[in-house]
Phi, psi and omega in degrees: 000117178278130164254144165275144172260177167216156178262125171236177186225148198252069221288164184249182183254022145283331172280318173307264197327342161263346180288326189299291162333309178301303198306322202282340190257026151248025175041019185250113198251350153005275181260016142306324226266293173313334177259280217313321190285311157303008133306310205287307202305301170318324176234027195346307200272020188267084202292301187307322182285329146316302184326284178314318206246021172252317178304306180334281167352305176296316182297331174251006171081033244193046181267348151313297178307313182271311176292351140252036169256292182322314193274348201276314170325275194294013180243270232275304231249000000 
């Protein structure tokens, strides 16, 4: 009898922050938009994953949105 093993995996907010980056230089900024905020919820105090999802922000016309990221960086982070 063959067993399996299982693996599990946990994912981080270095894998979310890159699944975001790919999606966004596919111009799919949706499932940019999702992983970068699952990124952020894991890694909150992570100014370059802010950074990335304020440009995003901009990019979909969400400049409210970026420009209070932009500011919680130069305040918080």
């Amino acid at each position: 009898m063959v067993r399996a093993k299982i693996l599990s995996f946990i994912p981080t907010a270095e894998y979310y922050f890159t699944k975001g980056v790919k999606a966004y230089n596919r111009r799919d900024f949706h499932k940019a938009k999702k992983y970068f905020l699952l990124a952020l919820q894991l890694e909150p105090g992570e100014p370059m994953i802010t950074c990335q999802l304020a440009v995003l922000y901009t990019e979909i016309g969400e400049y409210q949105q970026s420009n209070r990221l932009l500011h919680s960086i130069l305040e918080e982070l």
